[in-house]
N, C-alpha and C positions, 0 to 999 in steps of 0.2 A: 668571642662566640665561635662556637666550632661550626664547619661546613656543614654538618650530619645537623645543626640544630636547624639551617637555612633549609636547606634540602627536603627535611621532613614533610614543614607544610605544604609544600609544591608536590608532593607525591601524594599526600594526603588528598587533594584538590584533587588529582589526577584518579584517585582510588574511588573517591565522592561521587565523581564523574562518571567512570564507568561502571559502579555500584547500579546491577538492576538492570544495564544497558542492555537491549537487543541486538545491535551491530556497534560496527567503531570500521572506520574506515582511516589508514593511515596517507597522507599525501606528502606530496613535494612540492610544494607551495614556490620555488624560484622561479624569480623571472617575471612574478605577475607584479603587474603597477600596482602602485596606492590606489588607484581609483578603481581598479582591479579587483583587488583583496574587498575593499570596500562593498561591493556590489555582490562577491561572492560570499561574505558575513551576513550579508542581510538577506542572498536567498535562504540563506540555511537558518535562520534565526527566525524566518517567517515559517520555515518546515517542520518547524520546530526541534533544528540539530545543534546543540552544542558544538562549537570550535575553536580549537584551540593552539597554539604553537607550542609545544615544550621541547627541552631538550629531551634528545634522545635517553639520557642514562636516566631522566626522572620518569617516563613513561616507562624502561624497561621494569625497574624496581616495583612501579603500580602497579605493571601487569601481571609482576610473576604470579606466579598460585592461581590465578583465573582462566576462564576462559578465552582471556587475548592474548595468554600468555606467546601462542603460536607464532605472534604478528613481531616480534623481537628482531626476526631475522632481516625483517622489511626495515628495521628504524638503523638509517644510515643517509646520510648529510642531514638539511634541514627538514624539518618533519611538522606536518600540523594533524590531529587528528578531530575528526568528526565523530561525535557521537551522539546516538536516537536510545531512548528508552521507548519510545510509543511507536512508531513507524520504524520496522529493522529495514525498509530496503532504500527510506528516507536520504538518508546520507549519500547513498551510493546515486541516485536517480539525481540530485542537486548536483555532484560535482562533476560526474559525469554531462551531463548538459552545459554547464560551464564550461566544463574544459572542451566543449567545441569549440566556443568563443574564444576561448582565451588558452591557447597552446602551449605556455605554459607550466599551465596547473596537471601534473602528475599523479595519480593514483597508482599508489604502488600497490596496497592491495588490503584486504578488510577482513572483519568476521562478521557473517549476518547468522545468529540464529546459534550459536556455538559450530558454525561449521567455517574453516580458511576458503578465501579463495583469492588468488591471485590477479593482478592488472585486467586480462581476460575476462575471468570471472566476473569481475565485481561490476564491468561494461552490460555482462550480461542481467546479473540481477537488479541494474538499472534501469532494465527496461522491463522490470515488472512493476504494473500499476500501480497507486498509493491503494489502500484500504478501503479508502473512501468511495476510491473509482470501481473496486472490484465489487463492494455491496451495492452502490448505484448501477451497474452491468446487473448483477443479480438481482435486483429489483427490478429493473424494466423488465428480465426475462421473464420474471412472474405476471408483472403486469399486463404483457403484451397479449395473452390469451384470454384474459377478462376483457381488454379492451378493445379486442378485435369479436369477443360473443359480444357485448354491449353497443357495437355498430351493427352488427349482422340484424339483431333483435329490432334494433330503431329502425333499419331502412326498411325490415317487414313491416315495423309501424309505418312506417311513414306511405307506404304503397296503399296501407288504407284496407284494408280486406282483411278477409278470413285468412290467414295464414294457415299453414299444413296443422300445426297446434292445434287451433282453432276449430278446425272443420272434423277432426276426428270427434271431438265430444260431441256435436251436432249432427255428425252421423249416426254416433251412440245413440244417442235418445229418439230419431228416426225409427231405428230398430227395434227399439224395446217398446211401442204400440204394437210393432206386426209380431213381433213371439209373443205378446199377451193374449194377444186376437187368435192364434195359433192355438193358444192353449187353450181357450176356453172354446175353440171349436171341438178339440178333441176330446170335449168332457163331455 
């Protein structure tokens, strides 16, 4: 069996992979333990990040034609890469947190979004919120101003009285006996 027939699949898988992807983050996985790696699969697997080790010349072949094609220059010694279809900045927020932990684990550098960005980079778009967190922030912001007119309204209730609301229409109607009286004096 020729090497080219071995190889295919493993690119294939690797094509399958980043097929649709949002980001792909490449790493340097040396150094971390078994129980390590172990701990760092299953944050990302709960993130819902594919990860994986390949050799370097089966990922460069995936990537060519795409947009990871960029990240080529990054795949040198051992290499594992991370990839999000649903969350692009997923990848980058998992390993980065990890590799506080665990010293290790390398980020050489990623694509979120079709744009490069290098070791730097990718620390930084780590530290932008999951999706989830950013519509829950924008929900509360909405809801913060109903929920603060829906206390204001209760504590006027609760005070028991005419409120300012209140006492206008019952001045209303005060006044319109005395202009009625008014007019019919003047007929």
């Amino acid at each position: 069996m020729a090497k080219v027939e071995i190889k295919a699949p493993i690119v294939a898988e690797i094509s399958e992979c980043i097929k649709d992807a949002q980001s792909m983050v490449v790493v340097d996985y040396r150094g971390l333990t078994v129980e390590q790696d172990t701990q760092l699969r299953k944050s990302l697997r709960e993130a819902g990040v594919a990860y994986k080790v390949y050799k370097n010349t089966f990922i460069t072949r995936a990537i060519k034609g795409t947009e990871f094609e960029s990240l080529t220059e990054y795949l040198e010694g051992p290499t594992a890469i991370a990839v999000s279809k649903d969350d692009a900045t997923a990848p980058a927020r998992v390993l980065a947190k990890f590799a506080k932990t665990a010293e290790a684990l390398e980020i050489k550098a990623g694509i979120v979004e079709g744009t490069l960005y290098d070791a730097k980079g990718m620390g930084n778009i780590a530290s932008i919120p999951s999706r989830e967190e950013l519509l829950s922030r924008l929900l509360g912001s909405f809801k913060s101003p109903i929920t603060n007119f829906a206390r204001v309204i209760n504590q006027v209730a609760e005070k028991g009285g005419a409120s300012a609301c209140e006492a206008a229409p019952a001045e209303a109607e005060a006044e319109a006996p005395a202009a009625e009286a008014a007019e019919t004096a003047a007929e």
